[in-house]
MARNU-375089 format. One line per field, with one value per residue (C-alpha): residue number from 1; residue in one letter; y, z, x. Coordinates in steps of 0.2 Angstrom, whole numbers, plus 5000, padded with zeros to 4 digits. Example, Ala and Ser with C-alpha at 12.3 -4.5 7.8 and 13.67 -1.06 7.14 Angstrom:
resi <- 1;2
resn <- A;S
north <- 4978;4995
up <- 5039;5036
east <- 5062;5068
% end
This chain:
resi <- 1;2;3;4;5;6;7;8;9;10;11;12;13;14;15;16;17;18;19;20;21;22;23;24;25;26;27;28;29;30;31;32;33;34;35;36;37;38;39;40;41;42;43;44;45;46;47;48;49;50;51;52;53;54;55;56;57;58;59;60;61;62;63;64;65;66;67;68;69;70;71;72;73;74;75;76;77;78;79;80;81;82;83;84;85;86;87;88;89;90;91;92;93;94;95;96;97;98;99;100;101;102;103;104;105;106;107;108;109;110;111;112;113;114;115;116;117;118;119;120;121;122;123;124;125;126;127;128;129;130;131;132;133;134;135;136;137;138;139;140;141;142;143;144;145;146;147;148;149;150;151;152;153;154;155;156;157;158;159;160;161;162;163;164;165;166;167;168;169;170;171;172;173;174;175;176;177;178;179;180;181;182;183;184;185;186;187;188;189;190;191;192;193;194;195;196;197;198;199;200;201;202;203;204;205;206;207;208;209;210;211;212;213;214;215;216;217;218;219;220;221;222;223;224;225;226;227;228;229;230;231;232;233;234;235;236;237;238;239;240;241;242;243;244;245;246;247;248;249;250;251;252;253;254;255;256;257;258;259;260;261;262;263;264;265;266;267;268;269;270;271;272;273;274;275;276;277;278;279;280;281;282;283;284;285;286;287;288;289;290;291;292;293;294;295;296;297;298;299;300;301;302;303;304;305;306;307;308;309;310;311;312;313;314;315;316;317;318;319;320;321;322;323;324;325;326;327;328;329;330;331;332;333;334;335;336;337;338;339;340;341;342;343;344;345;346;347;348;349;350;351;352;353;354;355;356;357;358;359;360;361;362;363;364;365;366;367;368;369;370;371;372;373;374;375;376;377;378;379;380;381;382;383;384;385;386;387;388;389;390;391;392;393;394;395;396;397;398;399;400;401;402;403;404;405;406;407;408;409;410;411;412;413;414;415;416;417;418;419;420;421;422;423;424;425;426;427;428;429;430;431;432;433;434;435;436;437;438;439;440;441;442;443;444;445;446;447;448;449;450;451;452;453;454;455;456;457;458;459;460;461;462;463;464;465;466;467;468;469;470;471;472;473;474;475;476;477;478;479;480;481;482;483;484;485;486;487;488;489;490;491;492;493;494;495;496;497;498;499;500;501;502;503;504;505;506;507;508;509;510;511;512;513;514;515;516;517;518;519;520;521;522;523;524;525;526;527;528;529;530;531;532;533;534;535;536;537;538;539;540;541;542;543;544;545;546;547;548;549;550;551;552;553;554;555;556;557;558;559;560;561;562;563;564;565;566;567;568;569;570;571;572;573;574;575;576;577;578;579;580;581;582;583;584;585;586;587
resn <- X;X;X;X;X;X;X;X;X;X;X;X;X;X;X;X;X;X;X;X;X;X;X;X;X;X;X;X;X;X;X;X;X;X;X;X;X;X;X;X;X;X;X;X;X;X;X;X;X;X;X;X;X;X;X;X;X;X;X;X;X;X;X;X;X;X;X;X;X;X;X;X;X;X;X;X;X;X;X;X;X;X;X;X;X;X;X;X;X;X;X;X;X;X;X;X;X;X;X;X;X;X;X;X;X;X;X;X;X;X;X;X;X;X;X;X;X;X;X;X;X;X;X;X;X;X;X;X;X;X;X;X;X;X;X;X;X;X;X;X;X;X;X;X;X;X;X;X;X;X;X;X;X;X;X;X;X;X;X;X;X;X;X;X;X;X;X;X;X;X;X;X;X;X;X;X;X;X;X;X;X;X;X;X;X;X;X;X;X;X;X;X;X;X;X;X;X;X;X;X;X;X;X;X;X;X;X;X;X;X;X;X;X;X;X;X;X;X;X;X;X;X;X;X;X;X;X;X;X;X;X;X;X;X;X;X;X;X;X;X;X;X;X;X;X;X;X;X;X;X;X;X;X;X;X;X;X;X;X;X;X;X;X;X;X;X;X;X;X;X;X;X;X;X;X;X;X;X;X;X;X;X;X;X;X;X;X;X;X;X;X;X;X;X;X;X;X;X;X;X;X;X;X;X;X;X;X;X;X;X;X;X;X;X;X;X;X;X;X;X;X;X;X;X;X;X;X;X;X;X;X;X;X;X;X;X;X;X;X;X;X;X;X;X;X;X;X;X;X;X;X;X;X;X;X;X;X;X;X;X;X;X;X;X;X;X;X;X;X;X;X;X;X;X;X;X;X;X;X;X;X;X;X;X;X;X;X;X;X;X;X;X;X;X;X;X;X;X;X;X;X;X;X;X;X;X;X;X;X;X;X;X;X;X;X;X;X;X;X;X;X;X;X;X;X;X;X;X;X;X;X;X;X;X;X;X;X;X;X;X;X;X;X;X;X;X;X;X;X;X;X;X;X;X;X;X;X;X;X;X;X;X;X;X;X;X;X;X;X;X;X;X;X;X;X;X;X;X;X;X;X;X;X;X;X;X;X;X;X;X;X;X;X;X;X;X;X;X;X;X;X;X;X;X;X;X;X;X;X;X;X;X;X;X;X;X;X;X;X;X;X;X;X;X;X;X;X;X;X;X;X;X;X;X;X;X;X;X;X;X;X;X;X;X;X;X;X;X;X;X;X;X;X;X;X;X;X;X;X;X;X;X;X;X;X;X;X;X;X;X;X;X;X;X;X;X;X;X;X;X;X;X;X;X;X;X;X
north <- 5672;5664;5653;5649;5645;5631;5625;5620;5608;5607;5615;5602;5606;5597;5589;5581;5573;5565;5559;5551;5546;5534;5530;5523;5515;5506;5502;5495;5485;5477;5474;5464;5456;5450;5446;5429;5422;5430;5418;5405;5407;5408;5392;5383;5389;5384;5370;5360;5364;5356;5342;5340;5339;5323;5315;5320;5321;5302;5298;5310;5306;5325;5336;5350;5366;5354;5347;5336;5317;5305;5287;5275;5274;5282;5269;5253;5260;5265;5249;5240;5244;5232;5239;5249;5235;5236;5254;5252;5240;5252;5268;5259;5248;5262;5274;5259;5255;5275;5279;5262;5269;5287;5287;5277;5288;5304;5297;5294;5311;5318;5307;5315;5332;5334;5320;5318;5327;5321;5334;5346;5346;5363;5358;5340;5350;5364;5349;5342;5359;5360;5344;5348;5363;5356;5352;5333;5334;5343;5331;5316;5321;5321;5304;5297;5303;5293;5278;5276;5256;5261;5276;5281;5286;5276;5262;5263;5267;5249;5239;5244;5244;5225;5218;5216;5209;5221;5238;5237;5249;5256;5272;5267;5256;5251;5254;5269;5275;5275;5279;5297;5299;5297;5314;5325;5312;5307;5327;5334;5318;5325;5342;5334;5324;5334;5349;5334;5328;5345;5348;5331;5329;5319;5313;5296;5293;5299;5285;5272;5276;5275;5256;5250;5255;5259;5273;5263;5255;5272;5275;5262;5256;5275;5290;5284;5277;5293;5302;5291;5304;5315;5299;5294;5310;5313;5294;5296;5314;5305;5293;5302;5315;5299;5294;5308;5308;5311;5318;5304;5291;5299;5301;5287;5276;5276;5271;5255;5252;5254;5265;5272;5281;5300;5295;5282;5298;5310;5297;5299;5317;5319;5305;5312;5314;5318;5305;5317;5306;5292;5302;5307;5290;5285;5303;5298;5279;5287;5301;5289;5277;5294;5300;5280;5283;5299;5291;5276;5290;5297;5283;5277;5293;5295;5293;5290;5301;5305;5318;5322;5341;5345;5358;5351;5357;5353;5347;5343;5329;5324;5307;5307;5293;5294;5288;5282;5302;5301;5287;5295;5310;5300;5292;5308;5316;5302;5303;5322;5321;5304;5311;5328;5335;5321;5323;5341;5340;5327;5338;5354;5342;5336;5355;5356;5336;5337;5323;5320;5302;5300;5303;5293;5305;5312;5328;5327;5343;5359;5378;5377;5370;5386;5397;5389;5388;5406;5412;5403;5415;5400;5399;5417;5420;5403;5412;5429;5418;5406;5424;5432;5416;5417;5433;5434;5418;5423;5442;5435;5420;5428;5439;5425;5414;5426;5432;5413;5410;5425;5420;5404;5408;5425;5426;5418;5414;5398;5393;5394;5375;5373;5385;5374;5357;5367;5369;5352;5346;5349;5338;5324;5333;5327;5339;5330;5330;5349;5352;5341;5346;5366;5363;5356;5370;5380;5375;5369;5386;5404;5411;5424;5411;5401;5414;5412;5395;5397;5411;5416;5419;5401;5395;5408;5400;5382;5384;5394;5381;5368;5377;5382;5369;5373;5391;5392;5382;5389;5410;5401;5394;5413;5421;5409;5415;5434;5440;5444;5459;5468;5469;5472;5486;5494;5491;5499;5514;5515;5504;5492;5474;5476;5493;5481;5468;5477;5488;5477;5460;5461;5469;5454;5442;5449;5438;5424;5432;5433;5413;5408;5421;5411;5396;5399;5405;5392;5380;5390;5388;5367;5363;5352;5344;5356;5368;5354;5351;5372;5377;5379;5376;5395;5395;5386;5388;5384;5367;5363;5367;5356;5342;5345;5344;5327;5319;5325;5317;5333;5330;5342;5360;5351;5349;5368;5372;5364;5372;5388;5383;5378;5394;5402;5393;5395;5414;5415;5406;5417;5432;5425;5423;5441;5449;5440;5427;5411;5397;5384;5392;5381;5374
up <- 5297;5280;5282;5299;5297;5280;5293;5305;5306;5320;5329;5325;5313;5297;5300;5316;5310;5299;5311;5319;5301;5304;5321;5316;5301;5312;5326;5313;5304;5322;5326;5310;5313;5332;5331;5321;5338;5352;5341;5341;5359;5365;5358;5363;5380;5380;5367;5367;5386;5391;5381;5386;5406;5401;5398;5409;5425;5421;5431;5443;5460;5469;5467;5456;5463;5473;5471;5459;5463;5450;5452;5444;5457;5446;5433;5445;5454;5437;5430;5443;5443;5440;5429;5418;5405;5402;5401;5388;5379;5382;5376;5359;5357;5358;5347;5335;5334;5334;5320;5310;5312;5311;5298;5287;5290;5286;5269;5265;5273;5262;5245;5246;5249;5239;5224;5223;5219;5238;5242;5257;5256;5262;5277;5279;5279;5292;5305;5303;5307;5320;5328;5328;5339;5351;5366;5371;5392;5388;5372;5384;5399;5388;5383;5400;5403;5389;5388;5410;5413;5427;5423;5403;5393;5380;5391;5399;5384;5374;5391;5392;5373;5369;5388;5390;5407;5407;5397;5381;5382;5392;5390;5406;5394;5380;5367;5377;5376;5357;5353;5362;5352;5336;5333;5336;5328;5312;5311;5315;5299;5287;5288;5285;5271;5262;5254;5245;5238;5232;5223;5215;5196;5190;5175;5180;5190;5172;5164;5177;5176;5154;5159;5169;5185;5197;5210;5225;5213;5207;5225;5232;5218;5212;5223;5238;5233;5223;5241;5251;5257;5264;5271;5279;5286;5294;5298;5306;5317;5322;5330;5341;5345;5349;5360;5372;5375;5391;5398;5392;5396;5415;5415;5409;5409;5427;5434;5425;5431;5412;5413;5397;5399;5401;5413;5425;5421;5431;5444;5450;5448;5459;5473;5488;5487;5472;5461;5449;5443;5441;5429;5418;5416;5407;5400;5390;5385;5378;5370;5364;5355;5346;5339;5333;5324;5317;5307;5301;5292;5286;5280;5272;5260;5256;5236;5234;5219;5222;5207;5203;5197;5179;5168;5159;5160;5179;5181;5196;5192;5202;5202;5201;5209;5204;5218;5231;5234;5245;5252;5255;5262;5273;5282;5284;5292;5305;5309;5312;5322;5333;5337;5339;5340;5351;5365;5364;5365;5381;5391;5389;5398;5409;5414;5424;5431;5450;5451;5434;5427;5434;5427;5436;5452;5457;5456;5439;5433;5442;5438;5452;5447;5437;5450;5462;5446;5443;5462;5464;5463;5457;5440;5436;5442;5430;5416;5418;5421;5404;5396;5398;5395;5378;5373;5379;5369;5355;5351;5358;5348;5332;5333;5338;5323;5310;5316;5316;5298;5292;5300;5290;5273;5270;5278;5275;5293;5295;5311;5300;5300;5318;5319;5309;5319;5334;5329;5324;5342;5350;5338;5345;5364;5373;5382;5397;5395;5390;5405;5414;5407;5407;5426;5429;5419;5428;5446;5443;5439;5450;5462;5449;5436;5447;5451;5436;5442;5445;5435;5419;5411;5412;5407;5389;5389;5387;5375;5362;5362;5362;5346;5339;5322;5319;5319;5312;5297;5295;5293;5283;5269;5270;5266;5253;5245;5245;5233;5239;5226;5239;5248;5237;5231;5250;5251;5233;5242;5261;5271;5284;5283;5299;5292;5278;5289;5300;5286;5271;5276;5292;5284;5270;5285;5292;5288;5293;5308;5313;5310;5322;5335;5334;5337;5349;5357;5358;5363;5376;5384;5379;5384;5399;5396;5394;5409;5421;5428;5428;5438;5455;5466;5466;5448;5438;5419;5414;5407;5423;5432;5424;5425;5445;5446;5435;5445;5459;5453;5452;5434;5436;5439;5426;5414;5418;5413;5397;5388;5396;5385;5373;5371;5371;5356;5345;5350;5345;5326;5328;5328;5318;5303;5307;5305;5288;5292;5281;5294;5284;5266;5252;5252
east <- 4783;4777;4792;4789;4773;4774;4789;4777;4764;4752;4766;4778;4793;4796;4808;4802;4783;4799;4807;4791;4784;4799;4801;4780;4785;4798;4786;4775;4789;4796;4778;4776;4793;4788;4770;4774;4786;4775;4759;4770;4777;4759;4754;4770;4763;4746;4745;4763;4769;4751;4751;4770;4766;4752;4767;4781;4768;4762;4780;4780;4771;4769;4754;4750;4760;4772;4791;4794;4796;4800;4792;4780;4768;4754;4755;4756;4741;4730;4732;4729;4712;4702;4690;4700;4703;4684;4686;4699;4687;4671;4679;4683;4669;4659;4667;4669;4651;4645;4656;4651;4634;4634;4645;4636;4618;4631;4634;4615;4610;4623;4617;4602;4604;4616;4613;4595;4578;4571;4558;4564;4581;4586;4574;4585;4601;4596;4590;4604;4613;4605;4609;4625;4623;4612;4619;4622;4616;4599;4593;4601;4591;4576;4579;4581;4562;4557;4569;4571;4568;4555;4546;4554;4536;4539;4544;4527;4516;4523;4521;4504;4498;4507;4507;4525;4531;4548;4552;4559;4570;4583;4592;4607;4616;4629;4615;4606;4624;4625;4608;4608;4623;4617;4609;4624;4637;4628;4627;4646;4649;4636;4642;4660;4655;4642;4654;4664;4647;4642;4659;4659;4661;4645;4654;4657;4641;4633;4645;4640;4622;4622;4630;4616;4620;4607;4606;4614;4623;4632;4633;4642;4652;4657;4653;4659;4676;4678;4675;4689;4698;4682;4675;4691;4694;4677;4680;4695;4690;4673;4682;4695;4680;4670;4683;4685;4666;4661;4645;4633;4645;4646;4625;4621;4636;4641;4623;4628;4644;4650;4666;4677;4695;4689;4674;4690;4699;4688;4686;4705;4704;4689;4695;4698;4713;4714;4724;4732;4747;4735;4722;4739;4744;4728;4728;4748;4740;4725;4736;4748;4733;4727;4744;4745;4727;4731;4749;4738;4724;4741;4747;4731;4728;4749;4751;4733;4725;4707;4705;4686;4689;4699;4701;4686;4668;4661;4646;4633;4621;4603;4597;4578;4571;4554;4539;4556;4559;4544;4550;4568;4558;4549;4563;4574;4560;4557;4575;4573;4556;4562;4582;4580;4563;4557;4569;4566;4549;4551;4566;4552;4538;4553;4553;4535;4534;4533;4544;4554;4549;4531;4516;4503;4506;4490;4499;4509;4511;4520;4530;4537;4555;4555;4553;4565;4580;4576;4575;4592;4604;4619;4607;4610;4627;4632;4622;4634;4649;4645;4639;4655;4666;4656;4659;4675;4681;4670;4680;4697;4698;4693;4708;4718;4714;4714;4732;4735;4728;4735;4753;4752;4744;4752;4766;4786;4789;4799;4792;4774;4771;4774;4761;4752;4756;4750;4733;4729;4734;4719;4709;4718;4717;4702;4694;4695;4714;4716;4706;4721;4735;4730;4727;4744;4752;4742;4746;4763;4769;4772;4762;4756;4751;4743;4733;4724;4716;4698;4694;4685;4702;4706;4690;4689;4707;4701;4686;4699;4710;4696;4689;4709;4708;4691;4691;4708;4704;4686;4696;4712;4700;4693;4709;4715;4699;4710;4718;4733;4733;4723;4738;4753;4743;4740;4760;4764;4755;4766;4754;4764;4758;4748;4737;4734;4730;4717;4712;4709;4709;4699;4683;4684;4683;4670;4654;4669;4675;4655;4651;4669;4665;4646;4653;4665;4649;4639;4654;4653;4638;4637;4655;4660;4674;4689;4682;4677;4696;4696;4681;4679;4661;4661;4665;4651;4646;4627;4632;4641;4626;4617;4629;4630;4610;4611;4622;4615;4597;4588;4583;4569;4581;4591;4578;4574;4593;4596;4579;4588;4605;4595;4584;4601;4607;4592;4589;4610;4605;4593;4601;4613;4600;4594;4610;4612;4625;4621;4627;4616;4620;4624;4642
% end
């Protein structure tokens, strides 16, 4: 009985839990053997096959979900438009000139926090954090209370203290355009540029300063030749971002009769008909000009040496600029106060205006937009919708890109920088084209896939890949900061590569996991363009919403839902901070 009993283990013979042992060892081993084609299989699907159709589509003339019929009716029709050469001239005029601009206040922003003794500098570098996450719509909307030509505050308060005979200003216009840009763009460059400044040897700057040279001097002469490549890469994404720009220029653009590509583009997809084949002509132009900006930043860093760390002692050096760094001070902060806490401050008054713009009424001031936004049952049910699309592209594309990073840093798979190639696409994939080209995927396959249009799915879909090259490089640089010791060890001792995966390496990503799953959040709630082609009347997100009731010209319920998105970004920082997650630490 003795013997029967050491044979047995939780009533299963010995010689079975073997058997199974291996039969798990083998499931774990095939797992580990198929997972690298199914990652690559998915973003064939939803990456390449997408981008593909812009293409093949752009000489077809049938409907999404209809035969196919070959012609090149789209492109005689789209370009015949007569006013899409200045659309062409807008979309790159203005990204041109934002860039220039932006760009150029990224690098100072970046100067002095991270090279100089400018009092406040950890408070300089968390406004401008936050500028990136604040959504565009909201801070425009407050802009058009203060900038409108007829009844913009400011407009109003300068007419009357110098007596001028027409406002100075005028937010529904090229440079209205640019300037409710400037917050957001001069922010996405500084936090580009700034790590590059904070790893940056100060030996030469040391050398240039012992020669005479003062601190511009130094600056322009040596630090930022030195930072070519960081420049020029931030340069080079600012600009394709800047091209695919699309809920100022449809606010404020369209009142004006000033067109670019993705605003043209959403006019032919919301004609009636709908001119699909027309919008995926412009969609492959615009595609095509990208691809050719993307080989010419390519082809401007290949064989160039930008060295600034050796094996020699590194060193960080901060220029003290004596009775200037209350100057430097000074000029930072009004930058804050007038881009980003002024049109805050106006969207909240915009909030409890009886009618949005006037203020000599003899009934200005009212709650009752609030109460109707919050009795309106579309508000809340676009707060679950955009709550759940959040959450569920927060916890789904974490797992997603650290399979993806893990695949690619780790891993000996030959199809690993394909995988890689993938994820760069939708940098150079406007979100107005994703949302295309996922909506012909979409409806130009089976019953059951197309299914899938005009639910959540589709729109959690769309903001992972949207977010695919930031999250996946954000958890890569994570892992390459692994030992891979930690692994060979859990190996050595008969863990599979997947237990090692989920048991070691994912509690190390943690605190990184945390931050992309926060982002992917907050894209969430601000994002328009890659849901707008996806989403149905029935089917709105909370920035949708707020889009309908701007172009709809209820600026008041609009006003009331970007402080909502709004709240709901600073109450995520928030909680953010709380848990201990160190968004703003120091690079």
């Amino acid at each position: 009985m003795a013997r029967a009993s050491a044979s047995m283990t939780m009533g299963i013979p010995l010689g079975e839990n073997a058997r199974r042992g291996r039969w798990l060892r083998d499931v774990n081993f095939s797992w580990s053997a198929v997972l690298p084609f199914v990652l690559l299989g998915f973003m064939l699907v939803t990456i390449a096959y997408p981008t593909a159709l812009l293409f093949v589509k752009s000489v077809t003339t049938n409907r999404p979900g209809q035969p196919t019929a070959w012609g090149l009716q789209a492109w005689i029709t789209a370009f015949n438009d007569k006013t899409l050469a200045s659309a062409f001239a807008n979309t790159f005029s203005l990204a041109a000139v934002r860039v220039a601009i932006t760009t150029s206040l990224a690098i100072f922003f970046a100067w002095v926090v991270s090279r100089t003794d400018t009092p406040g500098r950890g408070f300089i570098e968390v406004a401008l954090w936050l500028g990136f996450f604040l959504p565009l719509l909201p801070m425009t909307i407050g802009w058009i209370l203060l900038l409108d030509p007829h009844h913009g505050l400011l407009n109003k308060f300068l007419q009357k203290v110098f007596t001028l005979s027409s406002p100075p200003f005028n937010v529904f216009s090229y440079w209205g355009i640019v300037w409710c840009h400037l917050a957001f763009q001069t922010s996405i460059r500084f936090l580009l540029i700034t790590p590059a400044f904070k790893s940056m040897d100060a030996a030469l700057e040391e050398a240039a300063q012992t020669s005479g040279s003062g601190n511009l001097g130094t600056l322009l002469r040596i630090t930022v030749p030195i930072l070519a490549p960081a420049i020029l890469a931030s340069t080079a994404i600012g600009f394709i971002k800047s091209l695919e720009s699309f809920e100022i220029e449809l606010v404020l653009g369209v009142p004006a009769r000033l067109y670019v590509l993705p605003t043209k583009i959403y006019d032919f997809v919301h004609a009636m008909p709908p001119l699909y084949g027309e919008a995926t002509a412009l969609c492959t132009i615009f595609l095509l000009f990208v691809f050719i900006l993307i080989g010419v930043q390519r082809k401007l860093l290949k064989g160039k040496e930008y060295t600034t760390i050796t094996g020699r002692g590194y060193a960080r050096r901060v220029s003290a600029l004596g009775s200037w760094r209350w100057v430097i001070f000074t000029l930072c902060l009004g930058f804050i106060l007038i881009t980003i806490v002024l049109p805050l401050a106006t969207l909240l008054i915009g909030t409890f205006m009886n009618v949005f713009g006037f203020f000599d009424l003899q009934s200005t001031w009212t709650t009752r937009h609030w109460t109707r936004t919050f009795t309106d049952a579309a508000f809340f049910t676009s707060i679950l919708n955009t709550i759940f699309i959040a959450f569920g592209a927060g916890l789904t594309g974490t797992v997603l890109y650290s399979l993806i990073s893990y695949l690619i840093v780790r891993t000996h798979f030959a199809g690993r920088g394909l995988v890689e190639l993938l994820c760069w696409i939708p940098w150079a994939l406007p979100g107005i084209l994703l949302s295309l080209g996922l909506l012909w995927a979409v409806l130009g396959s089976g019953a059951f896939i197309r299914a899938f249009y005009g639910t959540l799915f589709l729109l959690i879909l769309a903001i992972i890949i949207k977010e695919t090259p930031v999250g996946t490089q954000i958890t890569r640089a994570s892992i390459l900061q692994i030992s891979n010791e930690l692994e060979e060890a859990a190996a050595v001792s008969g863990a599979s590569r997947f237990s090692a995966f989920r048991q070691i390496l994912l509690p190390l990503l943690r605190p990184t996991l945390l931050a992309v799953g926060i982002i992917l959040f907050i894209s969430a709630l601000r994002e328009i363009p890659a849901v707008l082609l996806l989403s149905t009347h029935q089917l709105r997100t909370v920035s949708l919403l707020m889009l309908d009731y701007t172009t709809e010209g209820e600026f008041e319920r609009a006003a009331v839902v970007g402080v909502s998105i709004v709240f709901l970004i600073l109450l995520m920082l928030l909680i953010s901070r709380i848990v201990g997650l160190r968004l703003f630490a120091e690079q």
